[in-house]
C-alpha positions in Angstrom: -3.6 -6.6 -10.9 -0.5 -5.3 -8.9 1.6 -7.8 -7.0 2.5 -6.8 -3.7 6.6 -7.6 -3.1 8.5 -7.4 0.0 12.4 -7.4 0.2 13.3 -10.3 2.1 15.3 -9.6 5.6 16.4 -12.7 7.8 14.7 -15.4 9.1 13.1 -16.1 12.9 15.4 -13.0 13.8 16.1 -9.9 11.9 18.3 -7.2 12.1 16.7 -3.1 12.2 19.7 -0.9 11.2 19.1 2.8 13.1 21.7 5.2 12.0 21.6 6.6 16.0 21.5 2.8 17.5 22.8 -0.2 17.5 22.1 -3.2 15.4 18.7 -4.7 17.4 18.0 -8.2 16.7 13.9 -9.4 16.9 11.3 -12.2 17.1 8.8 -12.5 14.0 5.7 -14.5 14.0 3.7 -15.0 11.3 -0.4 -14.5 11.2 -2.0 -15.5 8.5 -5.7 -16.2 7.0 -6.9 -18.1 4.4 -10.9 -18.9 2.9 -9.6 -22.8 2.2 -12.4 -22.2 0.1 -14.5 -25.5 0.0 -12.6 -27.9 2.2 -15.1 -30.9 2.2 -14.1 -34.7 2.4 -15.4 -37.0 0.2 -18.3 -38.7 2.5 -22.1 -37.3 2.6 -23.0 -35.9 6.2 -26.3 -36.4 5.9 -26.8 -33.5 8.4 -26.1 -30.7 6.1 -25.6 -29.8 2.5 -22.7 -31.4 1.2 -24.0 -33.6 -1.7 -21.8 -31.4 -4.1 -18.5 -32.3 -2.4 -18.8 -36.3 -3.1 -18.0 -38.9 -6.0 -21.2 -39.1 -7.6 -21.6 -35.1 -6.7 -21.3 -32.2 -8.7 -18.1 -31.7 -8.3 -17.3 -35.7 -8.8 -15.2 -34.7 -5.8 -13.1 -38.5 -5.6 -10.6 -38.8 -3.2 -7.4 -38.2 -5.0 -9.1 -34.7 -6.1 -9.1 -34.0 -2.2 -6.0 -35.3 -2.0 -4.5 -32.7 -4.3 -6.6 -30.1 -2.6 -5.0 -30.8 0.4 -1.5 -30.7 -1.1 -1.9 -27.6 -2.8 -3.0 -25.7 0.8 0.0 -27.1 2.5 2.2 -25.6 -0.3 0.4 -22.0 0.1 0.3 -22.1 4.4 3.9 -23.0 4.6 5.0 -20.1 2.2 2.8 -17.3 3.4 5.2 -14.5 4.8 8.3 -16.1 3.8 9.6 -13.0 1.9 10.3 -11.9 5.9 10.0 -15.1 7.9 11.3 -18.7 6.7 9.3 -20.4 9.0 5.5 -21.3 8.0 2.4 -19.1 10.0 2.8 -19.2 13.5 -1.2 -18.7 13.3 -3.5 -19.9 10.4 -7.1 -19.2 10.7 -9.3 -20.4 7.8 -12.7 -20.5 7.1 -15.0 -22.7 4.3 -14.0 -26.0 6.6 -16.0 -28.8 6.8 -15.4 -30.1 10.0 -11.9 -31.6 11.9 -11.2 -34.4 9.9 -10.4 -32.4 6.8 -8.0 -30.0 9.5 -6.6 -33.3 10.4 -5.4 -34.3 6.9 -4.1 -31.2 6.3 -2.0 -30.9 9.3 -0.4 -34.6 8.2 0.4 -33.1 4.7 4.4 -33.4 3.9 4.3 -29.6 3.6 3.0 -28.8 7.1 3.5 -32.3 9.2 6.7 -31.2 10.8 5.4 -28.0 12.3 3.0 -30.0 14.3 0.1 -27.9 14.2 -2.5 -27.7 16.8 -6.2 -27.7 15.7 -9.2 -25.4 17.6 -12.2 -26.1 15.7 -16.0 -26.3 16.6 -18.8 -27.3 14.3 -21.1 -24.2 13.4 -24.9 -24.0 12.6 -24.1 -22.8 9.0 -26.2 -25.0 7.0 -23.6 -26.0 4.5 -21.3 -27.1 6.9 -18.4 -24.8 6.5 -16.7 -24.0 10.2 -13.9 -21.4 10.7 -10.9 -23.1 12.4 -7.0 -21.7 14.1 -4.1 -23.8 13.3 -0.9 -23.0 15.4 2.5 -24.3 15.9 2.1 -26.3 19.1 5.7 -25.3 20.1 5.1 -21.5 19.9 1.9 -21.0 21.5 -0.2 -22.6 24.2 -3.5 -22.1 24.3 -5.2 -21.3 27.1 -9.0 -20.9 26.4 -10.9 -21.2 23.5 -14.7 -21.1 22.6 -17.0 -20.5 19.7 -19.6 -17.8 20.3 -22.7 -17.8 17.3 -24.2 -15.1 15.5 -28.2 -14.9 16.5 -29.7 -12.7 13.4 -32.8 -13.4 11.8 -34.9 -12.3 8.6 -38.4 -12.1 7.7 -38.7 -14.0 5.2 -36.3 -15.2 2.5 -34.0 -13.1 0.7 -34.4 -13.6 -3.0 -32.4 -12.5 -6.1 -35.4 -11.4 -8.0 -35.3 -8.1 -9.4 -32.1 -7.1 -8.1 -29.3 -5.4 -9.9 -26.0 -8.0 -10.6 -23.4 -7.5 -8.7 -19.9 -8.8 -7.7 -21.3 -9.9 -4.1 -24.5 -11.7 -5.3 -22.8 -14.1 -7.2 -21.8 -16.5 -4.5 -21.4 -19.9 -3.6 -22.0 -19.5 -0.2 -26.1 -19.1 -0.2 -27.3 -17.4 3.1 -30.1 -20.5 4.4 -32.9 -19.0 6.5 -35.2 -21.1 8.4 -39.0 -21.1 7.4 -39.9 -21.5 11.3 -38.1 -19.3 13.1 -36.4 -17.1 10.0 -33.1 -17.4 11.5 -30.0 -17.0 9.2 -28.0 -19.9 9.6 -24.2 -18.6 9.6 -21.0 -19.1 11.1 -19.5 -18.8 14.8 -16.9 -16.5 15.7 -14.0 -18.5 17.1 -11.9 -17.0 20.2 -8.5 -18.4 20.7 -6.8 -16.9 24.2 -2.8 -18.4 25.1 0.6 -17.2 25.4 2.9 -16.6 22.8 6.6 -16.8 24.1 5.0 -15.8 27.4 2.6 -12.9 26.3 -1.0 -13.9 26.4 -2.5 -13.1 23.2 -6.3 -13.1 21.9 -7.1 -13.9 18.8 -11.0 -13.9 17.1 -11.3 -16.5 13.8 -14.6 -14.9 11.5 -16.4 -15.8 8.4 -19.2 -12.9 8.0 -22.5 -13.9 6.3 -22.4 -13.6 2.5 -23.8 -11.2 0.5 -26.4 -13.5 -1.0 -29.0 -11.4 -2.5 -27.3 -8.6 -3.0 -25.1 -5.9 -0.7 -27.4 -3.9 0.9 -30.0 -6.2 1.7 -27.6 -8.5 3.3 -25.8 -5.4 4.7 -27.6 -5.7 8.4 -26.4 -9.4 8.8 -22.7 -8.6 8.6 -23.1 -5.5 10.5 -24.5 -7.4 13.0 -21.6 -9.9 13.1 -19.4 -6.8 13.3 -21.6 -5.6 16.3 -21.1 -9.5 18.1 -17.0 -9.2 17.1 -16.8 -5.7 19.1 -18.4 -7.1 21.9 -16.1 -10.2 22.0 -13.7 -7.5 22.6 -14.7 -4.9 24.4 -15.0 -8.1 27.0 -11.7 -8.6 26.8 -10.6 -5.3 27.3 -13.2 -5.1 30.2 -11.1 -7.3 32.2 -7.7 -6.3 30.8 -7.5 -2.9 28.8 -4.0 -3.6 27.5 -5.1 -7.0 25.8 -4.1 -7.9 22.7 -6.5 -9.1 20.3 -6.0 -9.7 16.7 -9.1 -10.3 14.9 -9.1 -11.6 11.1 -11.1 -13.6 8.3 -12.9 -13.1 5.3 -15.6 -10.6 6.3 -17.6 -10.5 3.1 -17.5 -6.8 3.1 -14.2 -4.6 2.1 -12.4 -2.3 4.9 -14.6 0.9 3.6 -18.0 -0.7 4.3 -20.3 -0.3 7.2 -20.0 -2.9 9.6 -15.7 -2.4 9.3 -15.7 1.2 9.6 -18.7 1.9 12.1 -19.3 -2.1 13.3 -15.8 -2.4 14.6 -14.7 0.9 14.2 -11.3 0.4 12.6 -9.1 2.7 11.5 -6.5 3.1 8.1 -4.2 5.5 10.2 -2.2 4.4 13.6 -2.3 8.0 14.4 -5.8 8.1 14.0 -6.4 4.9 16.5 -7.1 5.7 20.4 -6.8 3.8 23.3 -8.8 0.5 23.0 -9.0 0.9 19.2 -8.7 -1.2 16.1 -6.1 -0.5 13.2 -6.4 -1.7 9.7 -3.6 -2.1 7.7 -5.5 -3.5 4.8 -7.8 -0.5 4.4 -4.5 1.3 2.5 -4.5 -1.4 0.3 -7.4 -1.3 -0.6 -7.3 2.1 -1.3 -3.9 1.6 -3.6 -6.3 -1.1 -5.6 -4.9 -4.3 -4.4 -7.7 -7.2 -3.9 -7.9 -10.4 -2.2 -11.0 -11.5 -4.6 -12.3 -10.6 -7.8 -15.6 -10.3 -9.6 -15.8 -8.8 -13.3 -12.4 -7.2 -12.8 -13.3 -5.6 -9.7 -10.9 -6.3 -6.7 -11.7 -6.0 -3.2 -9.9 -6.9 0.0 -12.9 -9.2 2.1 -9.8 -10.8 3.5 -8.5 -8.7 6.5 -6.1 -8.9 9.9 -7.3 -5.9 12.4 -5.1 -5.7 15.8 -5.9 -3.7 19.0 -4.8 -0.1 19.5 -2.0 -2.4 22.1 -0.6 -4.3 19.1 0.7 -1.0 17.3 2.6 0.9 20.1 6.4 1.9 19.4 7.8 -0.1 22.5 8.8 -3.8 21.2 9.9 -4.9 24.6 6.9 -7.1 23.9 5.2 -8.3 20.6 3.9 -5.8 18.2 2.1 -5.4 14.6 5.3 -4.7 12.6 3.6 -4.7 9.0 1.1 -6.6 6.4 0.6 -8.3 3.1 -1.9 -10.0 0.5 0.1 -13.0 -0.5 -0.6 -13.4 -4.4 2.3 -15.4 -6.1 2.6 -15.8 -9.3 1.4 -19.7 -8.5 -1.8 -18.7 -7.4 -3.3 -16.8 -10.4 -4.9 -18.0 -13.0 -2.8 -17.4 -16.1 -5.4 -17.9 -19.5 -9.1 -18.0 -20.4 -11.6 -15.6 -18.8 -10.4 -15.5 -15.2 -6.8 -14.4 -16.0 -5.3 -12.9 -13.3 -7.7 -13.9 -11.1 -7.1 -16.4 -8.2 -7.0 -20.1 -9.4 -10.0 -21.2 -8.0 -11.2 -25.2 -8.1 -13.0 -26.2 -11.4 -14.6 -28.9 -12.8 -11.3 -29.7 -14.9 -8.3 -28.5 -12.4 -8.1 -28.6 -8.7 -6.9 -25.4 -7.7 -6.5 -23.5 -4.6 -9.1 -20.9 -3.6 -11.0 -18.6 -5.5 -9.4 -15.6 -2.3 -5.6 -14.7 -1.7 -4.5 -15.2 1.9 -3.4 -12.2 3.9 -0.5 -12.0 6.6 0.7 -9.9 9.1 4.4 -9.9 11.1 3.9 -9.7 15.3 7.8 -8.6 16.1 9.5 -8.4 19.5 13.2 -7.1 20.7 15.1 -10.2 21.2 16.7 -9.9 24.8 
C-alpha cells in the first residue's frame, strides 16, 4: 500500500511564497471523516440489534474494551491533518455510532476534552443502530440549523447471498435489514449541518450509504438512490443561494468511479472540468493513483470521500476555499503481521483496534486580513 505524506507548513496560519507577491499569510481548517467503525456502549437497547456489542455478547464487549476504544479515536481525531494544521479537525463527521452517549464519551476523552466539541446527532431507522453524527469545535463554528433527512427505498423481497459471486463488498458487517411488511430497507439518515465559520455560512451533509450486502450490483439502486436524495439536499440549497457552500462527505459504500458518485451526484476528478453549481472530487485521483481507504483481499478502494461545491474551489481566498486533500494512514493505524498486514487495524476478538477504514481530510483556507 502507498502512504500518502505531506510536507508540513505552519500551524493555524501559513505562509504561500509567490515569486511575483508578497508573503500572504492564511486561515486553515480542518475537515475530516471517519467510519468510528462500531461505536456501541456496553448496555443492550432492546430496540435494535446490538446484542454483539455487550459483556456476555460476541464481542464480550466489557467496559474497559470501550474505554480503550474510545481512547484510541481521540488519538486518531486529534492528529488527522496535522502534517498542515496543529490543531485537531475543525469538523469530524463519523458514521457506525450508536447513539449520543457514546459521542458524549468521546468528546470527554483527554485527547479531545479541551477542544470542546459540539455534538449534532439524531437517531436513524437503521436497524442496527448505527447513526452518522458532526463533531465541531464550539469556538470555530456556530451552528445555525441542522436536521436529519432519511432515505425512503424499498426492495421486493429480501436480498440474499445465494449464488452470488464473492466479492470485496459482500462481505460486510453491516447487513442491509428489510422489512417483511412493507420491504423497506432500513438505512441511515443523511445529516445537514448549516452555521458560520469565522463569519461565512457554511453547509455541510454527514452520509453513511447502504452497504453492499448481497453483492454490488444488486445493492447498486439503493446507494444510487441515496446519491439521488444527497443531490437534492443540495440543489435546495443552491435554490435559495447559488453561491452556497456545501461540503458533503462520509463513507459512501461505493468508490469515486461508481454510479451513484459519478452520475448520482455528478462529481468531477478535474476542477476544470466542474461548472457552476458543480461537485469536485479530490479523492477520485487517488483513487486512480491506487491509494485506498479500505481493503478486501488486497484490493483498495477509497468508500471514504470529502466532495465540495463548484463555490469551494474558486481561485479568490478572500473567503474560505478547498485548498487540498488526504487519506490519513499512519503507520499506527495499519496492521503490521498475520493475514491483514497492511491493512487497517480493525477491532478483534484479541486487540481493540481502531477501524477497519482510514479517515480522510481536507484543508478549507482563507487570506488572513
Amino acid at each position: 500500500m502507498r502512504i500518502m505524506h505531506w510536507i508540513p507548513v505552519l500551524f493555524i496560519f501559513f505562509p504561500i511564497v509567490k515569486s511575483t507577491a508578497q508573503q500572504k499569510k492564511y486561515v486553515i481548517h480542518t475537515v475530516a471523516f471517519y467510519n468510528f467503525e462500531n461505536l456501541f456502549d456496553t448496555i443492550n437497547d432492546p430496540d435494535t440489534f446490538d446484542e454483539e456489542w455487550t459483556p456476555k455478547g460476541l464481542q464480550r464487549w466489557t467496559y474497559d474494551k470501550y474505554e480503550k476504544k474510545l481512547g484510541n479515536l481521540a488519538r486518531v481525531l486529534s492528529e488527522i491533518g496535522s502534517a498542515e494544521n496543529s490543531d485537531s479537525p475543525t469538523f469530524i463527521g463519523g458514521c457506525e455510532i450508536e447513539n449520543r452517549g457514546v459521542l458524549e464519551d468521546l468528546v470527554k476523552q483527554p485527547k479531545l476534552i479541551e477542544k470542546d466539541y459540539g455534538i449534532i446527532h439524531y437517531d436513524s431507522p437503521d436497524k442496527r443502530g448505527i447513526d452518522v453524527a458532526l463533531l465541531y469545535q464550539k469556538a470555530k463554528f456556530q451552528p445555525t440549523s441542522y436536521n436529519n433527512i432519511p432515505l425512503y427505498i424499498y426492495k421486493e423481497g429480501a436480498i440474499t447471498n445465494e449464488n452470488s459471486k464473492a466479492s470485496f463488498e459482500e462481505k460486510t458487517d453491516d447487513e442491509l435489514q428489510i422489512s417483511t411488511k412493507s420491504y423497506r430497507v432500513y438505512t441511515r439518515d443523511q445529516l445537514l449541518v448549516t452555521g458560520f465559520l469565522d463569519g461565512e455560512e457554511i453547509n455541510i451533509i454527514v452520509n453513511h450509504w447502504p452497504s453492499r450486502s448481497g453483492g454490488e450490483k444488486k445493492s447498486s439502486p439503493f446507494r444510487e438512490a441515496a446519491a439521488a436524495l444527497n443531490r437534492k439536499i443540495i440543489d435546495s440549497l443552491q435554490r435559495i443561494n447559488p453561491n452556497a457552500k456545501v461540503i458533503t462527505l462520509g463513507d459512501l459504500n461505493d468508490g469515486p468511479y461508481n454510479k451513484s458518485v459519478k452520475i448520482g451526484l455528478g462529481a468531477k476528478a478535474k476542477k476544470s472540468d466542474v461548472l457552476p453549481l458543480g461537485i469536485y472530487n479530490p479523492f477520485e485521483e487517488m483513487a486512480k493513483k491506487g491509494f485506498g481507504t479500505i481493503a478486501y483481499r488486497d484490493a483498495w478502494d477509497v468508500f471514504d470521500q470529502i466532495m465540495v461545491s463548484e463555490t469551494l474551489i474558486q481561485t479568490d481566498y478572500t473567503s474560505f476555499r478547498y485548498w487540498k486533500a488526504g487519506i490519513y494512514n499512519k503507520a499506527f493505524l495499519i496492521q503490521t503481521s498475520g493475514q491483514y498486514k497492511g491493512y487497517p487495524l480493525r477491532h478483534s476478538t484479541t486487540e481493540i483496534g481502531f477501524s477497519d477504514h482510514f479517515p480522510v481530510y481536507i484543508y478549507l483556507i482563507k487570506e488572513k486580513k
